[in-house]
C-alpha positions as CSV (number, residue, x, y, z in Angstrom):
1,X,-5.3,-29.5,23.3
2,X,-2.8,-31.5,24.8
3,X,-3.5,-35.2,25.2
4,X,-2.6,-36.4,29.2
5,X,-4.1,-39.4,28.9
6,X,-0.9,-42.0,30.1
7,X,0.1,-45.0,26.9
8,X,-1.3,-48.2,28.0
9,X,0.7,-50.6,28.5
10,X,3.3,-51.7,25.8
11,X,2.9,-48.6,24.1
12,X,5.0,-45.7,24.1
13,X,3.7,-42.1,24.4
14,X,4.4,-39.8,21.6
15,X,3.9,-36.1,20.6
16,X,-0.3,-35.1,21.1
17,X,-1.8,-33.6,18.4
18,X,-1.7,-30.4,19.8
19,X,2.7,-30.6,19.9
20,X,3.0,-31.8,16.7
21,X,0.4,-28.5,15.6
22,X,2.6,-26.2,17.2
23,X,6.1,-27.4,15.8
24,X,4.7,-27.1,12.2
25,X,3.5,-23.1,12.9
26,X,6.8,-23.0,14.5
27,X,8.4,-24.5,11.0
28,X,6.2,-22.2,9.4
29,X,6.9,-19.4,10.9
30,X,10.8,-19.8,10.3
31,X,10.0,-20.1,6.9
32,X,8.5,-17.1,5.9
33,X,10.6,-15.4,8.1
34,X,13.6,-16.6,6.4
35,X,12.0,-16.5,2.7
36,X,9.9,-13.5,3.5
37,X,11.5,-11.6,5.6
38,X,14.0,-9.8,2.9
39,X,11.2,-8.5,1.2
40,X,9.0,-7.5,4.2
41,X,12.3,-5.5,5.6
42,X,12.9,-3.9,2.7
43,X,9.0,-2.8,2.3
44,X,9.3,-1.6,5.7
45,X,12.5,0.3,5.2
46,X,11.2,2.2,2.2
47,X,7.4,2.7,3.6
48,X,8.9,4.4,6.2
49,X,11.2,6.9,4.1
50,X,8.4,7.4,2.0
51,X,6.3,8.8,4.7
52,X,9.1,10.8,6.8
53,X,9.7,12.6,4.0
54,X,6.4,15.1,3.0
55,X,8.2,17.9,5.0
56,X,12.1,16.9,2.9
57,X,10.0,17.4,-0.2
58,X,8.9,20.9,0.6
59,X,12.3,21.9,1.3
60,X,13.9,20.6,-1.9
61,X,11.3,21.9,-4.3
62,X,10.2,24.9,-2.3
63,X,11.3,27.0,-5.6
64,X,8.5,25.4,-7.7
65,X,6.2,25.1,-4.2
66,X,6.0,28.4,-3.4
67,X,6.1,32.3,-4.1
68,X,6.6,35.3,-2.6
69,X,4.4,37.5,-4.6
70,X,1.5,39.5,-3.0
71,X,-1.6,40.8,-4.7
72,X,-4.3,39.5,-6.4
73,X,-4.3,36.5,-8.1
74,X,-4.5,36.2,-12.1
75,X,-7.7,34.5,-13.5
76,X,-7.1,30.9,-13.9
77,X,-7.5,30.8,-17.4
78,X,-4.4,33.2,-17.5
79,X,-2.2,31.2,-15.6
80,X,-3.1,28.2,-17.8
81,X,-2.3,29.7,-20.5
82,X,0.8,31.3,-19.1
83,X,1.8,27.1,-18.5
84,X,0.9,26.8,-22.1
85,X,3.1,29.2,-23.8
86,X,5.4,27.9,-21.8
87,X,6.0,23.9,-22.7
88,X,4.6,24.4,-26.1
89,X,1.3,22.7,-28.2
90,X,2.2,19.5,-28.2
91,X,1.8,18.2,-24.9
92,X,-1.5,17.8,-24.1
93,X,-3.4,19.9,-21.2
94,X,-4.1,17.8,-18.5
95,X,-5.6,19.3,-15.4
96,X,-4.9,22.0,-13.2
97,X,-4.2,23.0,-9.3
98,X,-5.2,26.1,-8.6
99,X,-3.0,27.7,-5.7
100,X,-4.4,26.0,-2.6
101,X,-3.1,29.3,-0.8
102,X,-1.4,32.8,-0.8
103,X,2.0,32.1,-1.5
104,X,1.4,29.0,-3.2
105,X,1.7,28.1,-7.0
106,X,-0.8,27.0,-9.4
107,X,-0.2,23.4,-10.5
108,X,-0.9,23.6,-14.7
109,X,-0.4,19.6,-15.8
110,X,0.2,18.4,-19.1
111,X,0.6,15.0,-21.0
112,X,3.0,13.8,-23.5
113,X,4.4,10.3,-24.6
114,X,7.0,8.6,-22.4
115,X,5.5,9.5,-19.0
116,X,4.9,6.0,-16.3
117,X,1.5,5.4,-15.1
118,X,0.2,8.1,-13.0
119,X,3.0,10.7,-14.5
120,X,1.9,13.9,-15.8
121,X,4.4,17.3,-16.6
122,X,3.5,20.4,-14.3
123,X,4.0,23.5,-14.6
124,X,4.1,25.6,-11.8
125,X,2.8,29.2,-12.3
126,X,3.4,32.5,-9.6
127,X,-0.9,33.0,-9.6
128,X,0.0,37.0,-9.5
129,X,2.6,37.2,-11.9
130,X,2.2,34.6,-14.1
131,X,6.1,33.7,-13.8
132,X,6.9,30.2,-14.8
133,X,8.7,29.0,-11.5
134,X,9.0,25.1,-12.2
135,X,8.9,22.2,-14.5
136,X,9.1,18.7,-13.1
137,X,7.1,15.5,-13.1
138,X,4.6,14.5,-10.5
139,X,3.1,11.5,-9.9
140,X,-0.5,10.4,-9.0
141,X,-3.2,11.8,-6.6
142,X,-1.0,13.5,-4.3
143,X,1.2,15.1,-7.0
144,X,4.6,13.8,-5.4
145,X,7.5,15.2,-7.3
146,X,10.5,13.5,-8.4
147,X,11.8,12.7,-5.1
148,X,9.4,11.0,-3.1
149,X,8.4,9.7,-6.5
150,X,11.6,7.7,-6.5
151,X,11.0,6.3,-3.2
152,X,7.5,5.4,-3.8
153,X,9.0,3.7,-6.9
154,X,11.4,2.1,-4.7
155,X,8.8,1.1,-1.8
156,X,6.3,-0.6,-4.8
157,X,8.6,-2.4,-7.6
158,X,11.7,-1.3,-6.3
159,X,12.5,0.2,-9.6
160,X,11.8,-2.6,-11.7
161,X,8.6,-1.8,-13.1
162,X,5.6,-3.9,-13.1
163,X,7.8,-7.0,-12.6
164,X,9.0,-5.9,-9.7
165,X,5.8,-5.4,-7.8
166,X,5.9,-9.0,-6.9
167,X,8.1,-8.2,-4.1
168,X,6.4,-5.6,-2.2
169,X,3.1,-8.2,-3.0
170,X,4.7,-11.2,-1.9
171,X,5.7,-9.2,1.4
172,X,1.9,-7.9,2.2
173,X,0.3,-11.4,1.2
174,X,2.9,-13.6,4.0
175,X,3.4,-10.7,6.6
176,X,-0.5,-11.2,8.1
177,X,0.4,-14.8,8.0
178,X,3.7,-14.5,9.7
179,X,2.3,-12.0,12.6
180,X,-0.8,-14.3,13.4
181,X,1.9,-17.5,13.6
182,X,4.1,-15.2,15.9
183,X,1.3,-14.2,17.9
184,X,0.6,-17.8,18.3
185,X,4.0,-18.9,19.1
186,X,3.8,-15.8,21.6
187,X,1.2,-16.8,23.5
188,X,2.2,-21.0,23.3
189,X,5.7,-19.8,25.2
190,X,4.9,-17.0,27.0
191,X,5.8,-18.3,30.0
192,X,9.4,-19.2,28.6
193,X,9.6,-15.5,27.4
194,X,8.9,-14.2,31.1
195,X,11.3,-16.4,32.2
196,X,14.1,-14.8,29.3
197,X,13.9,-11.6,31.7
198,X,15.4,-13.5,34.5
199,X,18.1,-15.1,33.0
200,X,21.2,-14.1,31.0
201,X,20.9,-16.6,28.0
202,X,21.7,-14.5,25.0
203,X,19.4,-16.3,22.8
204,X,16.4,-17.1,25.1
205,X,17.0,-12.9,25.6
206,X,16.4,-12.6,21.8
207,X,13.9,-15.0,21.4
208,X,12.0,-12.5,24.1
209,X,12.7,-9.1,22.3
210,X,11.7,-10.6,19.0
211,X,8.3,-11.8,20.4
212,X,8.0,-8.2,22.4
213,X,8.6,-6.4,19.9
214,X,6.3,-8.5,17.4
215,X,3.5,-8.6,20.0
216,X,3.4,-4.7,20.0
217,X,3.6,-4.5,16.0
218,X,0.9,-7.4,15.4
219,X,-1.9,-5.0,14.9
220,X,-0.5,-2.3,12.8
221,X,1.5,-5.0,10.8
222,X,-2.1,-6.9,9.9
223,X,-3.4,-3.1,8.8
224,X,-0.2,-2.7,6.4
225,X,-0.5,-6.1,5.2
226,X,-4.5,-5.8,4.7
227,X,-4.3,-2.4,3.4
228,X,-0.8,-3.5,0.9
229,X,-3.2,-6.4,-0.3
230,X,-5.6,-3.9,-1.6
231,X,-3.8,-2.3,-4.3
232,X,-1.1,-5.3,-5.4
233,X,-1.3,-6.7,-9.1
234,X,-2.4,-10.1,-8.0
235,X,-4.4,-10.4,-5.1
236,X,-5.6,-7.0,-5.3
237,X,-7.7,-8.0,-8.4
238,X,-9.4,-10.7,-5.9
239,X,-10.0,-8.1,-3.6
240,X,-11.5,-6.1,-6.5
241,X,-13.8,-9.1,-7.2
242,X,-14.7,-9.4,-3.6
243,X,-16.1,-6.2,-3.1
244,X,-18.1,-5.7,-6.1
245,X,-19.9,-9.3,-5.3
246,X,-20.3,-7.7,-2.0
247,X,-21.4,-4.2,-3.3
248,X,-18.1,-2.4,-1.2
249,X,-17.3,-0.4,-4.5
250,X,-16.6,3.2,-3.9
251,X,-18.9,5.5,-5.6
252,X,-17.5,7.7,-8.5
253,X,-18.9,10.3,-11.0
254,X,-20.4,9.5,-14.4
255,X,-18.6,12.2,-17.1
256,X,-21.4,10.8,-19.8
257,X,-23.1,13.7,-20.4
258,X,-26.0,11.8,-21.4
259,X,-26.1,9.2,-18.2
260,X,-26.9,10.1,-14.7
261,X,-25.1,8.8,-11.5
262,X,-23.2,5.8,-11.8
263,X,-21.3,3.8,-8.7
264,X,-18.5,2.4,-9.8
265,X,-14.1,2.5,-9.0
266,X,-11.2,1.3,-6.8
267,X,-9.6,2.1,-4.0
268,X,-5.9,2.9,-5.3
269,X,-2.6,3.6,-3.5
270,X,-2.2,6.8,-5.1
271,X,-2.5,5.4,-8.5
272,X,-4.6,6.5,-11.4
273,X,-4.5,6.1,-15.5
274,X,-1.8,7.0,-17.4
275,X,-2.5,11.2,-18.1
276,X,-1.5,10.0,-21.7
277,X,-4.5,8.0,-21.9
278,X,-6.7,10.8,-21.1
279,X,-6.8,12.9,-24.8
280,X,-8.3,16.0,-23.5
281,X,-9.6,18.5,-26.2
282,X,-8.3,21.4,-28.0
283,X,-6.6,23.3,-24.9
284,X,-7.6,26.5,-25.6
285,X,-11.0,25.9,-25.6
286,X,-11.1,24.1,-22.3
287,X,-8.6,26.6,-20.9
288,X,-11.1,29.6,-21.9
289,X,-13.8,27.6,-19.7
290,X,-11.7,27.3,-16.2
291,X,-12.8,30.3,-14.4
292,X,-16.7,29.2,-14.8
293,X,-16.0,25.9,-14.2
294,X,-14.4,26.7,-10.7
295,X,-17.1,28.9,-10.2
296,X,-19.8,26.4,-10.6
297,X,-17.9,23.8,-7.9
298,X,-17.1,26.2,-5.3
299,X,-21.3,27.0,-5.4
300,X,-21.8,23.3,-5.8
301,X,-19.9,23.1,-2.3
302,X,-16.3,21.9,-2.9
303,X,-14.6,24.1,-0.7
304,X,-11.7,22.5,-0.3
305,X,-8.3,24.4,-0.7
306,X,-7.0,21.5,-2.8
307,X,-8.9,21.2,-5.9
308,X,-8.2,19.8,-9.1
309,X,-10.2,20.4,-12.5
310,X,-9.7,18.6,-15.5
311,X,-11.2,18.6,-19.0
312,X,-13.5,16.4,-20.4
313,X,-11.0,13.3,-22.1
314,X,-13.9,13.5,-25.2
315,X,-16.6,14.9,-26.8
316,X,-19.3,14.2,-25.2
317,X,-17.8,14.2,-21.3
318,X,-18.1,16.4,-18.6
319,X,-15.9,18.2,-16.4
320,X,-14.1,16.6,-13.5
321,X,-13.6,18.8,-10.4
322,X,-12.4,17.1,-7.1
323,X,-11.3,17.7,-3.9
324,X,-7.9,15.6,-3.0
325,X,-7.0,17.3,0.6
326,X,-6.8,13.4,2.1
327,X,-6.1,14.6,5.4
328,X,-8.5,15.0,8.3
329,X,-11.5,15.9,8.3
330,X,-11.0,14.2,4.9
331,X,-12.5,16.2,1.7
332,X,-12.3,14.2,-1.3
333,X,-15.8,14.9,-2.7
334,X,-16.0,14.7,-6.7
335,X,-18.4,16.2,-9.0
336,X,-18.7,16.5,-13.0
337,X,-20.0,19.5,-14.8
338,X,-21.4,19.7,-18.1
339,X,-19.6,22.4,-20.1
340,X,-22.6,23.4,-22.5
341,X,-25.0,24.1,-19.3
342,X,-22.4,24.6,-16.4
343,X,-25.0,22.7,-14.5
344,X,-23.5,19.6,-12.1
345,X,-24.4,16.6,-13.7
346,X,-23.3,13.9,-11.3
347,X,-21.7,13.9,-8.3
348,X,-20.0,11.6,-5.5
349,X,-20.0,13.1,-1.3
350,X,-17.8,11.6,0.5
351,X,-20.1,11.9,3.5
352,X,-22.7,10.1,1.6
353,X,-20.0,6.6,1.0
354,X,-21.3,3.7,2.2
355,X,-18.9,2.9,5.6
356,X,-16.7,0.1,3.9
357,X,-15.8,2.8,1.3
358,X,-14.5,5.4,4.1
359,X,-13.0,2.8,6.0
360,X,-10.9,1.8,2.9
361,X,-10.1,5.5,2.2
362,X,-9.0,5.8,5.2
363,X,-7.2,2.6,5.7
364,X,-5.1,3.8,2.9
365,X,-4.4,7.6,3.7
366,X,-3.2,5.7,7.0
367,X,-1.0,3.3,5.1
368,X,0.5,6.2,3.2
369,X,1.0,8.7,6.1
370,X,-1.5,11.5,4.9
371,X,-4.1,10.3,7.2
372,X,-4.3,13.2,10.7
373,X,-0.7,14.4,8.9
374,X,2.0,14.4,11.1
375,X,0.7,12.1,14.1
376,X,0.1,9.5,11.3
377,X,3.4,10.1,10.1
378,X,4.9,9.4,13.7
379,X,3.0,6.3,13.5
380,X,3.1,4.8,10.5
381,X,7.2,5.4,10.2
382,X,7.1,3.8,14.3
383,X,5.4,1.0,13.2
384,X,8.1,0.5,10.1
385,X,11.2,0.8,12.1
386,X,9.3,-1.5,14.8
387,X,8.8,-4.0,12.0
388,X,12.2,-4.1,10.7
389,X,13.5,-4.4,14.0
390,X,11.3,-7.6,14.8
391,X,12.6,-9.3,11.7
392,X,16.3,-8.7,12.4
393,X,16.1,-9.8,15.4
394,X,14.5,-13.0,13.8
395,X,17.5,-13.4,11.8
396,X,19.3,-13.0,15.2
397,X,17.7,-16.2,16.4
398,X,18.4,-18.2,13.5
399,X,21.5,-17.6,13.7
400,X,22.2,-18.1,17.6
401,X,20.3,-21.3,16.7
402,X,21.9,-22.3,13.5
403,X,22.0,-26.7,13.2
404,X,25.7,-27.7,13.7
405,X,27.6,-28.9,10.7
406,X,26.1,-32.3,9.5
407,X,23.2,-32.1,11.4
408,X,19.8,-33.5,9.6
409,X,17.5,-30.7,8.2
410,X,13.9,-30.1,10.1
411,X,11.6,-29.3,7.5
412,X,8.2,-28.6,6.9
413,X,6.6,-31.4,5.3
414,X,8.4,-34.0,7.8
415,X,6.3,-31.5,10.7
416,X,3.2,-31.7,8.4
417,X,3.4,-35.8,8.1
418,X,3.3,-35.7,11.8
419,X,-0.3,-33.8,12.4
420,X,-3.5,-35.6,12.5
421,X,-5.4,-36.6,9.2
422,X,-7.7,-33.8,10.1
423,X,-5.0,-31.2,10.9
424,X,-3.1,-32.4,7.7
425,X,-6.7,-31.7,5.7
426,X,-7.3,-28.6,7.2
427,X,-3.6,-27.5,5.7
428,X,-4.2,-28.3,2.6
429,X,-7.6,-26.5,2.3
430,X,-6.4,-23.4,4.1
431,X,-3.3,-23.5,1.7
432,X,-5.9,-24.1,-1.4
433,X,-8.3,-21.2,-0.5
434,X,-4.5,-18.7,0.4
435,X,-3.2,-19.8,-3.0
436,X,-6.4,-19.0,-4.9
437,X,-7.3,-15.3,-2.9
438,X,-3.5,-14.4,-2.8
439,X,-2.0,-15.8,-5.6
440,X,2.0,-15.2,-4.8
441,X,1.4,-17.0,-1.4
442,X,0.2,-20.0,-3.1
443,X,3.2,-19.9,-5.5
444,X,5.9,-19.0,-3.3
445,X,4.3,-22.0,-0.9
446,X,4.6,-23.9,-3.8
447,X,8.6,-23.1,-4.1
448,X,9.3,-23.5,-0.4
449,X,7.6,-26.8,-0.6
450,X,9.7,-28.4,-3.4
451,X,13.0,-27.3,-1.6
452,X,11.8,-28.6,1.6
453,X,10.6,-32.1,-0.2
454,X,14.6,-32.4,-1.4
455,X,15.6,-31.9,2.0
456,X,13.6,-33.5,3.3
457,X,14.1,-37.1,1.0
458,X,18.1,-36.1,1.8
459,X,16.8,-36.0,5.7
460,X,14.9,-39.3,5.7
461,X,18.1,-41.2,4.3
462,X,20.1,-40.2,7.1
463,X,19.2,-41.5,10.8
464,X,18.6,-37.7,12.4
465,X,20.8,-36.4,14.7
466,X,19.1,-33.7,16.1
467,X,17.2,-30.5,14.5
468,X,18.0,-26.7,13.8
């Protein structure tokens, strides 16, 4: 609040707490905009390729994708082991697609050394022919091939590998914290920005747009940040923590033939092990077994046209049949199935997740543009051309209000010695508990600080002259 109680006499008023508060979010705010903002542009540019381009992907692989065969399809043990003849013994078989449709192609999936994370080698088989009409690399739960896998690359560690996922975590950790400081700022001026659309002051008219603009984004940019969060290297691990003190896990399957039901997993951005960690056994055992096997889960209810099935990893492990159609209504249900009994031996509903489970599901397929398909596409690819938009207009402003030549720095600590010894305390513990639950905010923080501290001992040295 602001203080309007008049100096007494010999005195002279100065800045109330409640100015001196709203300078340093201002300071803030520049910061990370100016720091951040690179990254959190180029996170939206990619986000927003990735998901405008499901329907590019069908077109450039539609060879692989689909068929034009009619009939009746082959068992899927044939078209397995059509796959198989094909790449050869020494990859090992991984799972399989069956043909979600007529005119579709089986998915046969295979690992072998030098695939990424998440990377497996399919095979796509003609289901009534048995023709081999592909061979490519797909990539995680929703089986992206090579060219939305690049972009995904792109959008997560542009390219760099695990290193590189420091920037797409560094942009989700500050860009909740830069849109609740705009929306602050917002509504602080807010009669100065519906003053900008009377007047023909080129940066005041910015200053508006870039508030707009920022205002209609702030709730979709806290779900992309929130939702980012969730699968990063860093802070994601302290999410993980959080929600199993907190019993949010999602539940999963147990493939221990001798257990029963067991609760355990992550929510992942369409990330799961390596395939080449998952030694199946000999294939042509477990290839012998598919037709029963997909038996057994269409009677155990997953009727879903998008089901994978893959072989136990060991002896001793059961089946894993899923559901991945992430869509709406969503079907995602899981079961295991031992293969000595075909009998279900565990099994995970997604109608029977606890509500923080769904939520996060869906809070994902959202982020990812899977979510009510092509409505969530709209949105989520508005939201990221919104987002870019705000920033570089942010940029706008700095430079339409770049300091003149010579002119003393403002910085952040010189706003911080300003506040109140309870405001300055309440900085430091909110910076503590950011640093600790998102680790690349408190280091980054860290870095901006020790540039600011040299300009600022360069700024106290000099009698100041005005501010930027």
């Amino acid at each position: 609040m602001i203080n309007t109680t008049p100096p007494r006499s010999g005195e002279t008023a100065g800045p109330s707490a409640g100015v001196e508060f709203k300078a340093f979010i201002t300071r803030l705010h520049f910061y990370i905009g100016l720091f951040v903002g690179p990254f959190v542009l180029i996170a939206a540019v990619t986000g927003t390729l990735y998901v405008l381009t499901p329907q590019i992907e069908d077109h450039l692989y539609r060879e692989q994708l689909r068929t034009s065969s009619a009939g009746e399809s082959q068992p899927l043990a044939a078209q397995a082991e059509a796959a198989r003849r094909f790449i050869g013994d020494e990859p090992t078989f991984f799972t399989v697609r069956p043909a979600p449709g007529p005119g579709w192609t089986t998915r046969v999936m295979f690992s072998e050394a030098g695939l990424g994370p998440s990377e497996s080698r399919a095979i796509f088989v003609d289901p009534v022919t048995l023709d081999i009409r592909g061979d490519l690399i797909v990539y995680g739960t929703s089986g992206i091939l090579p060219f939305r896998t690049r972009i995904d690359y792109l959008h997560r560690n542009l390219m760099l590998g695990d290193f590189g996922r420091h920037y797409s975590e560094l942009a989700a950790s500050w860009l909740w914290i830069a849109t609740l400081g705009g929306v602050m700022l917002w509504w602080w001026r807010r009669d100065i920005h519906k003053a900008g659309r009377r007047k023909s002051n080129p940066a005041l008219r910015t200053r508006r747009l870039h508030a707009l603009v920022g205002i209609w984004v702030a709730l979709g940019a806290v779900f992309v940040s929130a939702t980012g969060i969730t699968w990063s290297q860093w802070a994601g691990g302290r999410v993980d923590q959080f929600r199993a003190a907190v019993g949010w896990i999602t539940p999963s399957v147990s493939l221990a033939l001798d257990e029963g039901n067991a609760a355990s997993g992550h929510a992942h951005h369409d990330h799961e092990p390596s395939a080449a960690e998952a030694g199946a056994g000999p294939a042509a055992a477990h290839i012998a077994q598919l037709d029963r096997i997909h038996a057994v889960s269409r009677a155990a209810g997953l009727d879903s046209a998008m089901l994978e099935i893959r072989p136990p990893r060991s002896s001793g492990q059961a089946w894993l049949v899923r559901e991945y159609d992430r869509s709406w209504p969503t079907q995602v249900d899981t079961i295991a199935i031992d293969p000595r009994s075909m009998t279900v031996t565990s099994r995970a509903d997604f109608e029977t997740f606890p509500l923080v489970a769904k939520l996060i599901r869906w809070g994902i397929d959202l982020h990812m543009g899977i979510l009510f398909g092509v409505p969530s596409q709209i949105l989520m690819a508005a939201l990221g051309t919104a987002l870019s938009v705000t920033i570089l207009y942010g940029y706008r402003i700095w430079w339409q209000r770049r300091p003149a030549p010579g002119a003393p720095p403002q910085t952040l600590i010189q706003r911080w010695s300003r506040l109140s010894l309870p405001l300055k305390s309440l900085t430091v513990l909110v910076s503590l508990a950011l640093g600790w639950a998102l680790p690349l905010v408190g280091g980054s923080l860290a870095l901006f600080l020790l540039i600011d501290l040299a300009r600022w001992r360069m700024a106290v040295r000099q009698p100041e002259k005005g501010g930027s």
